[in-house]
N, C-alpha and C positions, 0 to 999 in steps of 0.2 A: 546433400548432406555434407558436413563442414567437419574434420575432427576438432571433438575439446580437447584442450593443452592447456594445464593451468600451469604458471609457472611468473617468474618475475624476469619483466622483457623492457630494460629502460625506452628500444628503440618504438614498442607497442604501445609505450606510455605516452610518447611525446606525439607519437602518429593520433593515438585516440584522441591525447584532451583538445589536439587541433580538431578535428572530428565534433566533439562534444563542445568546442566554443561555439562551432558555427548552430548547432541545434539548442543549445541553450541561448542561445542572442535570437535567436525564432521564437522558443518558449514566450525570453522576454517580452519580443516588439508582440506575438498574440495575446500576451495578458494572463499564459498560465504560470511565471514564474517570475519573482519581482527581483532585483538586482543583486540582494545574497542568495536567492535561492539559485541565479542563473551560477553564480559563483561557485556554487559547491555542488551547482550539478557540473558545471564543467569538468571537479575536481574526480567527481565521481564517477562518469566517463570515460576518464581518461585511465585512472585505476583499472574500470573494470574490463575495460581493454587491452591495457598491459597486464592483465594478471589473467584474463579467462579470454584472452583474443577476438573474433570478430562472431563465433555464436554468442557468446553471453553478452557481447556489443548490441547483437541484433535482439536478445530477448528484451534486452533494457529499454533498445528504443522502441521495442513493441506496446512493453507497460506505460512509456511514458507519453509515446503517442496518442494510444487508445484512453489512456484515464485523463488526459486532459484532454480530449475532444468531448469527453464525455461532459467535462467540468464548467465546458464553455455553454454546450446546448443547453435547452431549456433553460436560460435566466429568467424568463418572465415568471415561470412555473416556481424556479427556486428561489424568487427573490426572499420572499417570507420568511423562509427558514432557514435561508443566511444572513437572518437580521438578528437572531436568535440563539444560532449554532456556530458553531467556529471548523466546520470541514467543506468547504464552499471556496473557489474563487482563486488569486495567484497563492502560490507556494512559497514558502522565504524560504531560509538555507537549515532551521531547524524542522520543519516539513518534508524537506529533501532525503537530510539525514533519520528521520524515522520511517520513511517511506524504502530509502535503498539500504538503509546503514546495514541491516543484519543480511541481505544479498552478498554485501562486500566481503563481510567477515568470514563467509562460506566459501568463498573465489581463495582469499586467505590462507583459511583450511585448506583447500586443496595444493593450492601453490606453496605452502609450508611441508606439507605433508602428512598434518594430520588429518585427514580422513580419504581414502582415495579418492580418485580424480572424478569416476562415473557417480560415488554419492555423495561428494564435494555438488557435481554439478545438478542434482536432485535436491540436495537443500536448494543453492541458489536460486531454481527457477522456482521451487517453495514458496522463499519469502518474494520474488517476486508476485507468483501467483496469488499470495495472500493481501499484499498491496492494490494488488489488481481487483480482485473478488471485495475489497472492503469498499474499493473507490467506485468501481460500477455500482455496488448494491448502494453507495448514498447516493449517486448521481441521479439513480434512476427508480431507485424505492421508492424517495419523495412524491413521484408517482403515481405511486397507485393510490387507487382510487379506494380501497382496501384501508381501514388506519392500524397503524402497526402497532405490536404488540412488545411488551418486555422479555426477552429473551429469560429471565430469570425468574418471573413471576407469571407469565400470562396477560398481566394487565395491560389495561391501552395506555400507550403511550403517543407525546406528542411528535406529528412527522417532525423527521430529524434532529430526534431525539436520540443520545447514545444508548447501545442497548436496547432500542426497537428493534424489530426485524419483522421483515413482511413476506409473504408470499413470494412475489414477483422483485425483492433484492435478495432474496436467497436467490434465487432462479436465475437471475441475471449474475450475482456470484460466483454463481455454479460456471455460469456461459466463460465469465469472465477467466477464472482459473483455468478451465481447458482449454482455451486460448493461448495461453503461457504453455499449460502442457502439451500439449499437437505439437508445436513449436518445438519444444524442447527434447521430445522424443524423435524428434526427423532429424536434429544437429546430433543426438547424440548417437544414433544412427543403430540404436539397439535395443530390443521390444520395447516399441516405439508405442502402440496401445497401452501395455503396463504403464508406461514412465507417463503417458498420460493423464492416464487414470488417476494414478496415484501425484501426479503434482497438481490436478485439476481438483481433487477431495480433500487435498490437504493446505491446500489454497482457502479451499469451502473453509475446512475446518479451523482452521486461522481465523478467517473472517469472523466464523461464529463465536472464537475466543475473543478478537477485539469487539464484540455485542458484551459479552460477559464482563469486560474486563472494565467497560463502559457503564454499564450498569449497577456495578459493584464498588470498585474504587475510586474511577476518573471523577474526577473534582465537576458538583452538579450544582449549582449559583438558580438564586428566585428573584424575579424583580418584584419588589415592593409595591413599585406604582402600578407595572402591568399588569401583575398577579398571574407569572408563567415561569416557567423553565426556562435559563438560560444558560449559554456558557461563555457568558459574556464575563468580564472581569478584569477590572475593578468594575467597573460602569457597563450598564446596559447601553442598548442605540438609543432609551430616551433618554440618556442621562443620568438615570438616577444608580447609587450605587445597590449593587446585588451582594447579595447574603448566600454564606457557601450552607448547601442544601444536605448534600451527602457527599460524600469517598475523599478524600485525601486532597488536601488545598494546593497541593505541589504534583499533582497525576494529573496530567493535563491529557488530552488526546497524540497529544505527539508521543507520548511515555506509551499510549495503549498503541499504536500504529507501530511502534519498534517491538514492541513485546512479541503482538502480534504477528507479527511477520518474522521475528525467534523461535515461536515455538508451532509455524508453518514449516518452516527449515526442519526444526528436531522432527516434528511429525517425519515428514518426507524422509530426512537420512536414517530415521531408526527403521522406517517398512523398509528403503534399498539394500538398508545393510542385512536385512532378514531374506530379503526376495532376487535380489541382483544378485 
């Protein structure tokens, strides 16, 4: 068990982003992160180590570990529906930033002082959990054998499709978010079960926002020639250009991935501040 300390530590700053060059130059040379994304994960690193020390060090490299191993396996399986989808494959640096941005802003919080330290660090492992839970459930929903459904209607949808959800990527969602939370209840070294729980369901429940928030707003593009769902744009992989389908030309999936992982966070600090 490690204590959390949020707070601003130049000497923590410069020790982590050493720390996070050398694992984002790994990301790179494996293929999960392309050369701005290694860039502002570095940056991101480095922050979230001077500001919430070596546990939220370790929670960060747990998500980013486990969701890019994730991202790498089964290519053959996911080839299809990364010809079609856009959450598949390396990361650039605006992917980074919706994936960690609302983690950081919680390390922030705590190391400003607005919200204390114990549900400063219950959001953070939040939005990481909900990063987490989003990325397992597309890595490995694609999957099943099951065809998923719209979170918002019922109807079937195409795999890897925003706003599907199946069986077995909630389930592996679920897995994913208590992963974060076990974690984050043994560094914070206090009802370690609760903190689990509770970052591991609102991890869930994140996730199940960014289905919603996919299926509702996120910018959904048709290919003409294909005659399918894409989220391709301007042009699909044949070519041909795609016509915006539903939600907002400018809500891209990287806008639903930060949201989501915001209001993982608020989930999380609004139960610590009732129950802690």
């Amino acid at each position: 068990m490690l204590d959390v300390q949020f707070g601003f530590d130049t000497t923590r700053i410069l020790i982590g982003s050493g720390l996070a060059v050398i694992i984002a130059l790994a990301g790179w040379r494996l293929g999960a992160l392309n050369l701005s994304g290694a860039v502002v994960a570095t940056a991101l690193g480095g922050l979230t180590y001077g500001l919430g020390g070596l546990p939220a060090a370790m929670l960060l490299v747990v998500f980013f570990a486990s969701s890019s191993g994730l991202s790498r396996a089964f290519n053959r399986q996911k080839k299809a529906v990364s010809e079609d989808f856009s959450k598949t494959g390396q990361r650039d640096w605006v992917q980074v930033l919706a994936n960690g941005g609302a983690a950081l802003l919680a390390l922030l919080a705590g190391a400003m002082g607005w919200l204390s330290q114990p549900v400063a660090w219950l959001a953070f492992a939040a939005a990481l959990a909900t990063a987490n839970a989003d990325t397992w459930a597309t890595e490995l929903g694609v999957l099943s054998r099951t065809p998923p459904r719209l979170v918002t209607t019922g109807a079937p949808a195409p795999t890897g499709a925003s706003g599907a959800v199946s069986a077995l990527g909630t389930l592996v969602g679920l897995a994913a978010g208590l992963l974060i939370g076990v974690l984050a209840g043994w560094l914070l070294g206090r009802d370690p079960l609760l903190v689990a729980l509770l970052v591991g369901f609102s991890g869930l429940l994140g996730s199940l926002i960014d289905s919603y928030l996919g299926a509702t707003v996120q910018a959904g593009y048709y290919c003409p020639k294909c005659k399918k769902e894409t989220e391709r744009h301007p042009q699909h992989t044949c070519g041909a250009t795609t016509q915006l389908r539903r939600g907002l030309p400018w809500f891209s999936n990287d806008w639903v991935n930060f949201l989501s992982t915001l209001c993982g966070a608020f989930l999380a600090s609004g139960a610590a501040t009732l129950w802690l």
